[in-house]
C-alpha positions in Angstrom: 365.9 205.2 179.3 367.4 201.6 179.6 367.7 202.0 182.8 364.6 202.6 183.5 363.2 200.3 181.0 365.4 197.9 183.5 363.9 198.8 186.4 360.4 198.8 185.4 361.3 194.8 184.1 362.6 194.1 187.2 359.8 195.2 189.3 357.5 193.3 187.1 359.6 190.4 187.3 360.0 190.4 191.0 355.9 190.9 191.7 352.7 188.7 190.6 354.0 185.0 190.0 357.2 185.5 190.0 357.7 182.8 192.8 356.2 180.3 190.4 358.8 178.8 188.6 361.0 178.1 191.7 357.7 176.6 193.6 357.3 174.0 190.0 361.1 173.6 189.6 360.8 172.1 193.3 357.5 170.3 192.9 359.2 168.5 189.8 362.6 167.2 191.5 360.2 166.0 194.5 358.3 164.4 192.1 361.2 162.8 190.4 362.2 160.3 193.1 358.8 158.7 193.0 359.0 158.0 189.1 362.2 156.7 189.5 361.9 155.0 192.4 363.7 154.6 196.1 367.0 153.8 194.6 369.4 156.2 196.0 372.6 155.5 194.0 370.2 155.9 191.4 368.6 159.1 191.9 372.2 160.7 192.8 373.9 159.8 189.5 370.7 160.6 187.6 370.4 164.0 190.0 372.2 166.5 187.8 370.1 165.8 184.7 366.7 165.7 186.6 367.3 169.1 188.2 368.4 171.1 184.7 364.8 169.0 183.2 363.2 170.8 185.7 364.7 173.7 184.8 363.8 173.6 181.4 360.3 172.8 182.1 360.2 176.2 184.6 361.8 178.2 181.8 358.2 177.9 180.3 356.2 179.3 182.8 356.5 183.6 182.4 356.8 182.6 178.2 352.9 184.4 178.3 353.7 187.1 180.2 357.4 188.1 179.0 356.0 190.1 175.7 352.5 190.0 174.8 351.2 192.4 177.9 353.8 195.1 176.6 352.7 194.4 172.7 348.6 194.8 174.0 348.9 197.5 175.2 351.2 199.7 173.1 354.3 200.2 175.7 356.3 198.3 172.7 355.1 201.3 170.4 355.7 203.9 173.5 359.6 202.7 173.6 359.6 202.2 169.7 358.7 206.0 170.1 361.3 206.9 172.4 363.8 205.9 170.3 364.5 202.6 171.8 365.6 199.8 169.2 363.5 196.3 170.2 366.9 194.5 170.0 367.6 196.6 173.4 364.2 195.9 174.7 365.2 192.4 174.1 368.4 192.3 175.6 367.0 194.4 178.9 363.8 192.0 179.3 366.2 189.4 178.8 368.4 190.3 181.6 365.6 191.0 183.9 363.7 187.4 183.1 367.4 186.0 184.4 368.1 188.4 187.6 364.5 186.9 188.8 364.7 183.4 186.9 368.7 182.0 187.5 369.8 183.1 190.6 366.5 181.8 192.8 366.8 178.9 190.8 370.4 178.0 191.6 368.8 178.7 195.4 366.1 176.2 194.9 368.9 173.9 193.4 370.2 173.1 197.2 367.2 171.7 198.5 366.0 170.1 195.4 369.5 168.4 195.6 368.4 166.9 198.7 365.7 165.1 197.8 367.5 163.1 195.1 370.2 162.5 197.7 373.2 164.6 195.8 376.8 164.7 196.9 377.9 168.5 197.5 380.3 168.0 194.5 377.6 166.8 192.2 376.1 170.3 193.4 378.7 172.1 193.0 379.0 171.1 189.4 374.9 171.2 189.0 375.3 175.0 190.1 377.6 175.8 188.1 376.0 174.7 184.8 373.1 176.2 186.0 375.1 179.4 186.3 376.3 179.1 183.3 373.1 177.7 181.0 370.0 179.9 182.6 370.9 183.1 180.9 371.3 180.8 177.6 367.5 179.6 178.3 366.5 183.2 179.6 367.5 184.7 176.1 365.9 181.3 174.3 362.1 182.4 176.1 362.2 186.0 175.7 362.9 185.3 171.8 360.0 182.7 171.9 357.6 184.9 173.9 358.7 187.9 171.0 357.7 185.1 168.1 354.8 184.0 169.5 353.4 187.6 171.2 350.1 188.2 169.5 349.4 184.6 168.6 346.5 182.2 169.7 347.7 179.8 171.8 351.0 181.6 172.7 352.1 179.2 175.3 351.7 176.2 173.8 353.4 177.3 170.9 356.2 178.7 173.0 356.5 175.2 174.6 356.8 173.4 171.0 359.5 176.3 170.2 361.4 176.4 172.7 362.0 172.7 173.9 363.3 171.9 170.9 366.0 174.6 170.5 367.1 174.4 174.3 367.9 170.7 173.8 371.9 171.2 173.0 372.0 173.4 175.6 370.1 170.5 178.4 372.6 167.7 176.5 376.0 169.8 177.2 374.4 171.0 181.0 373.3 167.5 182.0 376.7 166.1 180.5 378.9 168.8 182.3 376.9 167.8 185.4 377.8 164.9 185.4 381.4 164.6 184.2 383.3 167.6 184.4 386.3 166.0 182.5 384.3 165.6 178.8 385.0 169.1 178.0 380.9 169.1 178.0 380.8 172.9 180.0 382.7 174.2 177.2 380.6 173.5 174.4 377.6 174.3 177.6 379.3 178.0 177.6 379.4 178.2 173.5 375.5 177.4 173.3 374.6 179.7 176.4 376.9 182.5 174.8 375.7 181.7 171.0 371.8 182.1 172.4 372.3 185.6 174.6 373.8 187.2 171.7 371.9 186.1 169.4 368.4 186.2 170.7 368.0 189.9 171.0 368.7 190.3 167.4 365.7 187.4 166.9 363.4 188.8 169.5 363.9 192.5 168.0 362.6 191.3 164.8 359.7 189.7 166.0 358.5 192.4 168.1 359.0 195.1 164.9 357.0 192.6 163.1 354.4 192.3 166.0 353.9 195.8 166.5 352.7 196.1 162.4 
C-alpha cells in the first residue's frame, strides 16, 4: 500500500506545475544580481546565501497543493480506511515532494550559480547544503500544508508558518556555504535530521484532526 501511495505521489508530483519551483528558484537568482548590483566579487561571496533564499522562497510554491486536494476529496479518509497511519502518509508525501523538489533544484543550482558569477568550489559547497537542507524544508512544508489543509487562506498562512521555522535551518545552510570550516553543516545536518523526523509525527496529527 505505501508503495503505491508512493507512486501515486510521485506521479502527481512529477505532472501539473511541477516545473514551477525550479522556473521561480531561477527567475529569483537572475533577479538577484540586479538588486545587488554589477559587483562581481560581490555577488560571488554573497552567492551561496542568495541561492538557498531562493530556495526557501520555492519551497512555498506546492504548500496548496501538498494536502488540501487529498483532504477535499476524502482519499485522506480512503487511506485512513485502509489502515494506513497519517504519520506514513506524511513521511511518503514527504519523500515524494523532495524526489521532485531537491534534486531538480540542486540542477537548477549550476546555472543559477552562473549568473552570480560562483567559483566551482563555492558550488560544490552550495550543493552540498542543498543536498543536505531540502529534505529538512520538504518535511517543514508538508507539515505546514497538513496544519493549514482546510483553512482560508492556506497559502499565505503556510508562508507566515513556514518562514519562520526554516530560518535556523537557511542560517546554518547559508553559513556552511560559505565557510565550510565553522562546523555550520553540522548543526545544518542536526536541523535537516531534527525536521524529517519530526514532521511526520506533526503532519499526522494535523491531518487526523483535519479529517474530523
Amino acid at each position: 500500500m505505501i508503495g503505491r501511495l508512493l507512486r501515486r505521489d510521485l506521479r502527481r508530483t512529477f505532472s501539473g506545475n511541477a516545473l514551477l519551483p525550479v522556473i521561480f528558484f531561477l527567475l529569483v537568482a537572475a533577479l538577484m544580481p540586479f538588486a545587488v548590483g554589477p559587483d562581481g566579487k560581490l555577488l560571488a561571496r554573497v552567492g551561496p546565501g542568495l541561492l538557498w533564499v531562493a530556495a526557501l522562497t520555492a519551497a512555498l510554491l506546492p504548500i496548496e497543493r501538498l494536502i488540501e486536494p487529498d483532504r477535499a476529496s476524502g482519499y485522506l479518509d480512503q487511506l485512513a480506511l485502509s489502515g494506513l497511519r497519517m504519520e506514513e502518509v506524511a513521511a511518503v508525501r514527504t519523500l515524494a515532494h523532495w524526489l521532485g523538489f531537491g534534486p531538480p533544484l540542486m540542477i537548477a543550482a549550476v546555472p543559477a550559480s552562473a549568473l552570480l558569477g560562483m567559483s566551482g568550489e563555492a558550488l560544490a559547497r552550495t550543493l552540498l547544503t542543498l543536498a543536505i537542507g531540502t529534505p529538512g524544508l520538504s518535511a517543514l512544508a508538508v507539515a505546514t500544508a497538513s496544519l493549514t489543509a482546510g483553512l482560508r487562506q492556506a497559502s499565505a498562512l503556510g508562508a507566515l508558518l513556514l518562514l519562520p521555522l526554516a530560518i535556523p535551518l537557511l542560517i546554518f545552510a547559508a553559513s556552511a556555504a560559505g565557510d565550510p570550516r565553522a562546523g555550520a553543516l553540522q548543526l545544518e545536518a542536526a536541523v535537516s535530521l531534527f525536521l524529517v523526523a519530526g514532521a511526520p509525527f506533526v503532519a499526522g496529527a494535523a491531518l487526523r484532526a483535519a479529517r474530523t
